[in-house]
C-alpha positions as protocol buffer text, in pm:
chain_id: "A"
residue {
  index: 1
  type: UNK
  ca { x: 371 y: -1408 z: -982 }
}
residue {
  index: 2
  type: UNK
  ca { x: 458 y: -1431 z: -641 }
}
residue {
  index: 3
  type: UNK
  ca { x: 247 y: -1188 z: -400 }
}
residue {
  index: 4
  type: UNK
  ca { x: 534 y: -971 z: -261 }
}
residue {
  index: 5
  type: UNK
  ca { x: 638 y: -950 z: -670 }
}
residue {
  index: 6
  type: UNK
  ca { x: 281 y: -815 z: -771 }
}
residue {
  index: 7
  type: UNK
  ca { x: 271 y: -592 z: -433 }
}
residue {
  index: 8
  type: UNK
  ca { x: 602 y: -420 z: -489 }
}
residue {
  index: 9
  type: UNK
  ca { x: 550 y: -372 z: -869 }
}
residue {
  index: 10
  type: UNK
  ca { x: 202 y: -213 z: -780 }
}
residue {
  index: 11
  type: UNK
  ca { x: 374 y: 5 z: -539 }
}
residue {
  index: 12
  type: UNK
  ca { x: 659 y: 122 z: -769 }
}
residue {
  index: 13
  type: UNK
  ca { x: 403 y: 192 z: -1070 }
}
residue {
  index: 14
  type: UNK
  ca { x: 192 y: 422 z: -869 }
}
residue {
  index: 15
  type: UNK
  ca { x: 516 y: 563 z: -710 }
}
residue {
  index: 16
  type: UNK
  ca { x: 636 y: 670 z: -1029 }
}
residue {
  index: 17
  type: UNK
  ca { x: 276 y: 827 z: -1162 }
}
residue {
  index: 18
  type: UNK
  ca { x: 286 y: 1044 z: -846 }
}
residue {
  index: 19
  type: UNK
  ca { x: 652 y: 1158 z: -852 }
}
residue {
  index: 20
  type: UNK
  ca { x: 620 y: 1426 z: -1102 }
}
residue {
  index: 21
  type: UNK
  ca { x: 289 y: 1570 z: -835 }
}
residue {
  index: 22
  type: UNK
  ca { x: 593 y: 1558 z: -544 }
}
residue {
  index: 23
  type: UNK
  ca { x: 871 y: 1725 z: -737 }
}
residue {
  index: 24
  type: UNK
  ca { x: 642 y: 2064 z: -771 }
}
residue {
  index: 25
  type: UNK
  ca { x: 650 y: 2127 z: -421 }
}
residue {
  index: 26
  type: UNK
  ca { x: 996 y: 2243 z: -281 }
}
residue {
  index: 27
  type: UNK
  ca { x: 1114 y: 2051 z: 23 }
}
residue {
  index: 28
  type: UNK
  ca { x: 1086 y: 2084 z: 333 }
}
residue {
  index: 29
  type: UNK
  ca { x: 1319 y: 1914 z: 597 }
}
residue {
  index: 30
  type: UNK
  ca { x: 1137 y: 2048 z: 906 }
}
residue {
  index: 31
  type: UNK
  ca { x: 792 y: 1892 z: 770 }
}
residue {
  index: 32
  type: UNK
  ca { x: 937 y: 1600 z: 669 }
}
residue {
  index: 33
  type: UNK
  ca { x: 1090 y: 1485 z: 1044 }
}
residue {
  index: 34
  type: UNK
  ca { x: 779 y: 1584 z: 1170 }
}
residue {
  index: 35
  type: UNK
  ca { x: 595 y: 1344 z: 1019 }
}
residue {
  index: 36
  type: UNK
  ca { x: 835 y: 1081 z: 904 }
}
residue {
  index: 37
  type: UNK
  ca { x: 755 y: 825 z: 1177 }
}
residue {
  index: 38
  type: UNK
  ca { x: 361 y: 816 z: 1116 }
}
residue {
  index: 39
  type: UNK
  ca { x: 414 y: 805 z: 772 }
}
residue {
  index: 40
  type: UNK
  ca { x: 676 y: 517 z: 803 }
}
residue {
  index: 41
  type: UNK
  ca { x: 404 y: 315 z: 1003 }
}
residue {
  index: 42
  type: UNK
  ca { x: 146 y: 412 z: 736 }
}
residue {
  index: 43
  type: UNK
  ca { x: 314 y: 301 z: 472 }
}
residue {
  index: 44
  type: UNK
  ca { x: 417 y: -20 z: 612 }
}
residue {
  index: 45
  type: UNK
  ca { x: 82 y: -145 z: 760 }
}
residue {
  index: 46
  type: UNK
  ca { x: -114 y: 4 z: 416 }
}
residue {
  index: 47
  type: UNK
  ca { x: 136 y: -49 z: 134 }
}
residue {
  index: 48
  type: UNK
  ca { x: 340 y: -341 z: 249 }
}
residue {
  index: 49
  type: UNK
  ca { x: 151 y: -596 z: 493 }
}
residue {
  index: 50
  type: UNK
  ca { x: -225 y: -528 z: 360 }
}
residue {
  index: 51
  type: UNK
  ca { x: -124 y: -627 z: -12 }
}
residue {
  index: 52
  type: UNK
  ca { x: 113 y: -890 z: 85 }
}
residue {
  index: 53
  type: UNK
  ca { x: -172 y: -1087 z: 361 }
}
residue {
  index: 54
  type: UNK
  ca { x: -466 y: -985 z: 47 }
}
residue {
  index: 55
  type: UNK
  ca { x: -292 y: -1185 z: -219 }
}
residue {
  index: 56
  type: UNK
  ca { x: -138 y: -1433 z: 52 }
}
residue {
  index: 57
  type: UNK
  ca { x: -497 y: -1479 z: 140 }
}
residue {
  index: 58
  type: UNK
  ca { x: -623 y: -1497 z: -275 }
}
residue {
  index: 59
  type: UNK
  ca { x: -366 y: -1776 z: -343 }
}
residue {
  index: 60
  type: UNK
  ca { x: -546 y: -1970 z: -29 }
}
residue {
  index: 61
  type: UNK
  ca { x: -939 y: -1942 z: -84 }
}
residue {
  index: 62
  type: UNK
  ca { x: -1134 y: -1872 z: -363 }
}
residue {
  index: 63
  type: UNK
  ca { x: -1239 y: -1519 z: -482 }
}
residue {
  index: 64
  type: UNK
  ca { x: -1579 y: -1538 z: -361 }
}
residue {
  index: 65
  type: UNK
  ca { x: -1473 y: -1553 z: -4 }
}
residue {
  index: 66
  type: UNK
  ca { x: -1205 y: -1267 z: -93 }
}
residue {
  index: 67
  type: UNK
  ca { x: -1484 y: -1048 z: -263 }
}
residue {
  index: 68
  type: UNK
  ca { x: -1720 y: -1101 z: 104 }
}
residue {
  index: 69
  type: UNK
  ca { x: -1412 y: -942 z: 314 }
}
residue {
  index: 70
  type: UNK
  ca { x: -1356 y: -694 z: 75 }
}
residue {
  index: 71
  type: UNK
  ca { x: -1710 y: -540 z: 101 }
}
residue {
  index: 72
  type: UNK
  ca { x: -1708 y: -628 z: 469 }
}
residue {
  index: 73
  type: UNK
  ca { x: -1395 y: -424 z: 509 }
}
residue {
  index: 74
  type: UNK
  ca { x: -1590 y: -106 z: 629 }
}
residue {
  index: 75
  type: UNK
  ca { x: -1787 y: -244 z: 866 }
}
residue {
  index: 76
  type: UNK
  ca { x: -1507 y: -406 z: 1068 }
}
């Protein structure tokens, strides 16, 4: 599978185990704008372009190298 197929499957699979968690709480419009733009940045840097350069990376080296950045991850 191509990485931006496995990415946005991931995505929508967790997306729909956490929907039923965000339908209890009633909305909030005010809350939302408030917070919209961080969360738009958020969500692109952590759910779309860290996935997408991780298995971009995968398909390019082998997994020992990937498993050394993983667990170096912290301390950069």
């Amino acid at each position: 599978m191509e990485p931006l197929t496995v990415g946005a499957l991931r995505h929508t699979i967790a997306g729909l185990a956490l929907l039923p968690l965000a339908l209890r709480q009633p909305p909030s419009v005010l809350a939302l704008r408030s917070v919209a733009l961080p969360l738009a940045v958020m969500v692109l840097s952590s759910g779309v372009l860290y996935p997408w350069l991780f298995l971009e990376a995968l398909a390019r080296t082998d997994a020992t190298n990937c498993s050394l950045l993983i667990a170096l991850n912290p301390l950069f």
